[in-house]
FIKOLPA-604893 format. One record per residue (C-alpha): x, y, z; residue in three letters; residue number from 0. Coordinates in pm, whole numbers. Layout:
<pts>
PT|X|Y|Z|ala|NUM
...
</pts>
This chain:
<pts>
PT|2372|-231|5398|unk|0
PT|2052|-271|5268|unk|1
PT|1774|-569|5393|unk|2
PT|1624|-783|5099|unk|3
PT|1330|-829|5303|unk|4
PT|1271|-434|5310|unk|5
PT|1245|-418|4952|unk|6
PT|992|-700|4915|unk|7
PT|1237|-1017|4874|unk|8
PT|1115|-1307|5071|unk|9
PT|1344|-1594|5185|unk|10
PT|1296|-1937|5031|unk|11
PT|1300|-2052|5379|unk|12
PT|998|-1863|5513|unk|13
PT|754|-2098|5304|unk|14
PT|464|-1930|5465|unk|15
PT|500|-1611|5318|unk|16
PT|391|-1570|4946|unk|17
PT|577|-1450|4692|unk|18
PT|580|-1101|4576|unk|19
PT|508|-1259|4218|unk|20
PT|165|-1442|4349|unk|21
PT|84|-1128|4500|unk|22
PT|24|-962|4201|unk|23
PT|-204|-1285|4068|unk|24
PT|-405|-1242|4318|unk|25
PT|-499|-909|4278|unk|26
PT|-495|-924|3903|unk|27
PT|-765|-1220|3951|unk|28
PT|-989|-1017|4210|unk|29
PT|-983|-684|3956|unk|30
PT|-1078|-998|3689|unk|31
PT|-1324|-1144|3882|unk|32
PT|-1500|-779|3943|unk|33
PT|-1545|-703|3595|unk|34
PT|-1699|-1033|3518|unk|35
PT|-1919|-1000|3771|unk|36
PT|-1985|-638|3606|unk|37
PT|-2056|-770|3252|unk|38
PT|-2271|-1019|3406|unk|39
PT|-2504|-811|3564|unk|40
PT|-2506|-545|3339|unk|41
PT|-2880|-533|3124|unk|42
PT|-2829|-598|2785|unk|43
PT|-2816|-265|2554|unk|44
PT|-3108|-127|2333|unk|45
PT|-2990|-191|2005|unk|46
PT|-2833|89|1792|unk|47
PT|-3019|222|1526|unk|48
PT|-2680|313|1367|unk|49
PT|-2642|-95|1306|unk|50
PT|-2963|-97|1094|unk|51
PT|-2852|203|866|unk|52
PT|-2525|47|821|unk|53
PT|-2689|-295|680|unk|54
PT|-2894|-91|486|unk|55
PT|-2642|98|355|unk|56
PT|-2430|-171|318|unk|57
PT|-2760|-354|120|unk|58
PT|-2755|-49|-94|unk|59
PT|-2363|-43|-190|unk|60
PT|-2432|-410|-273|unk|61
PT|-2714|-322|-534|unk|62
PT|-2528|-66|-680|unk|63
PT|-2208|-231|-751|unk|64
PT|-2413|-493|-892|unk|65
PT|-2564|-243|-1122|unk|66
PT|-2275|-53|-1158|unk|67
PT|-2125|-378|-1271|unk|68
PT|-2453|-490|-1536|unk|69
PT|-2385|-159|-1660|unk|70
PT|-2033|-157|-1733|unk|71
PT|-2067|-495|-1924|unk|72
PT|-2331|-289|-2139|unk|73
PT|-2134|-5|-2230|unk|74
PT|-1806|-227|-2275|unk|75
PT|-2102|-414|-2561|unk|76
PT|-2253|-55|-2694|unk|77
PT|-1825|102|-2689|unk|78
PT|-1752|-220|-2914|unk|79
PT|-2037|-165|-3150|unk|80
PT|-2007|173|-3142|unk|81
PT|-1618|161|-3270|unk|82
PT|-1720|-95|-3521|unk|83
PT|-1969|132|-3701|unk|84
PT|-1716|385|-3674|unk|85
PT|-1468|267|-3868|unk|86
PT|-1709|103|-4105|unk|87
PT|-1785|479|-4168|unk|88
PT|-1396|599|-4153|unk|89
PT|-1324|343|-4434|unk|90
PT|-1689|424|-4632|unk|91
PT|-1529|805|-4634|unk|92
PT|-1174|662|-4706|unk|93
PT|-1286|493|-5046|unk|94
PT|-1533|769|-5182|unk|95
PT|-1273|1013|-5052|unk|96
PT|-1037|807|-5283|unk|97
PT|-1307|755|-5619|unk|98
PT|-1365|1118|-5598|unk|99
PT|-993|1237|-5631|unk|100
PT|-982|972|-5948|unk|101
PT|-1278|1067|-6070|unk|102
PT|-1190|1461|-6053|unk|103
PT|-829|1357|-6177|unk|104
PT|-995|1260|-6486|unk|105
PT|-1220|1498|-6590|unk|106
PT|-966|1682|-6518|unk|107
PT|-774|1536|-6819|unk|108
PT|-1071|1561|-7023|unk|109
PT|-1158|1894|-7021|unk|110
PT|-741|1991|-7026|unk|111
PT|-810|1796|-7372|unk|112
PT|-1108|1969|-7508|unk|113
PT|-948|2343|-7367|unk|114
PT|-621|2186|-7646|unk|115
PT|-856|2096|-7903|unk|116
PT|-1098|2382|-7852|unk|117
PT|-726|2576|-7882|unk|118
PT|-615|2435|-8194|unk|119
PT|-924|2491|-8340|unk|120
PT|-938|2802|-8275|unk|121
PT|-561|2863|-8424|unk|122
PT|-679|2670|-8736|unk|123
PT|-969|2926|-8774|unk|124
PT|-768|3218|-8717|unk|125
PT|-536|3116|-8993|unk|126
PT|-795|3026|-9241|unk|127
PT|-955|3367|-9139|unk|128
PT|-606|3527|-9217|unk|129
PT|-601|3377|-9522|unk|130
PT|-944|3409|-9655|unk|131
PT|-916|3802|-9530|unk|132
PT|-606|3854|-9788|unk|133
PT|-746|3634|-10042|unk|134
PT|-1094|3776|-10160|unk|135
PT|-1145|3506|-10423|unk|136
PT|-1055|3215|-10196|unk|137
PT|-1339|3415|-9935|unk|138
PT|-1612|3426|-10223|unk|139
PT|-1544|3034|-10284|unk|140
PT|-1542|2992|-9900|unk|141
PT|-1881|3130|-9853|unk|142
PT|-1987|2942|-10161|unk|143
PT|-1911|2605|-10023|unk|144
PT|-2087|2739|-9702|unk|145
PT|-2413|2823|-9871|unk|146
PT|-2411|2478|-10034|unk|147
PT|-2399|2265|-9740|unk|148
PT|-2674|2440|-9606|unk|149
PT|-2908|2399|-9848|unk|150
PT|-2783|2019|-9921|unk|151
PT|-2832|1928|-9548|unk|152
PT|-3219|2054|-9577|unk|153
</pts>
């Protein structure tokens, strides 16, 4: 059989004796009690000149979001504009795009009207030609008439 007391278990009748529980306090508080007395007489550290490039740093991150920032709002402004001229221009080229095709559309039907009468009179010549070729009478009249509107227009 094995003791209690051999393995560190006190009696609640010893009352003297402390428990193995308050044993462990007290040492925790001495180890405690050391290190205060450590921090306490410890000289105070030269300050790191890593701290002062941080703020600085830190300083500078500031200034440039701040700028970063101004200069979004800027180009959000300038984009705006920017899209407004564009399509200012878009629809300029839209509507001379559009009175160019209607303009070309109808001198296009103009000059398909001139080529029909320039045709036709054409055929009309060719047939009086015809005509005033197997006819030499009706030619010598024909050149008669010619001669006298000539000299009636001077």
């Amino acid at each position: 059989m094995v003791d209690l007391k051999d393995l560190g278990f006190i009696s609640s009748e010893n009352s003297a004796q402390k428990p193995i529980n308050n044993m462990f306090d007290d040492v925790f508080e001495s180890q405690q009690q050391k290190m205060d007395d450590l921090v306490r007489n410890t000289p105070p550290h030269p300050p790191n000149p890593g701290n002062e490039t941080n703020e600085k740093l830190e300083d500078l991150q500031l200034t440039i979001k701040d700028g970063v920032s101004e200069s979004s709002k800027s180009s959000n402004y300038w984009n705006r504009v920017m899209l407004f001229v564009s399509l200012i221009a878009l629809a300029t080229s839209a509507l001379f795009s559009i009175l160019s095709f209607n303009s070309s559309n109808e001198a296009s039907v103009r000059l398909q009207k001139l080529i029909s009468e320039q045709n036709q009179l054409l055929r009309a010549n060719i047939e009086r030609n015809k005509e005033i070729q197997s006819n030499p009478v009706k030619k010598a009249l024909e050149m008669n008439n010619l001669l006298n509107k000539k000299t009636q227009n001077r």
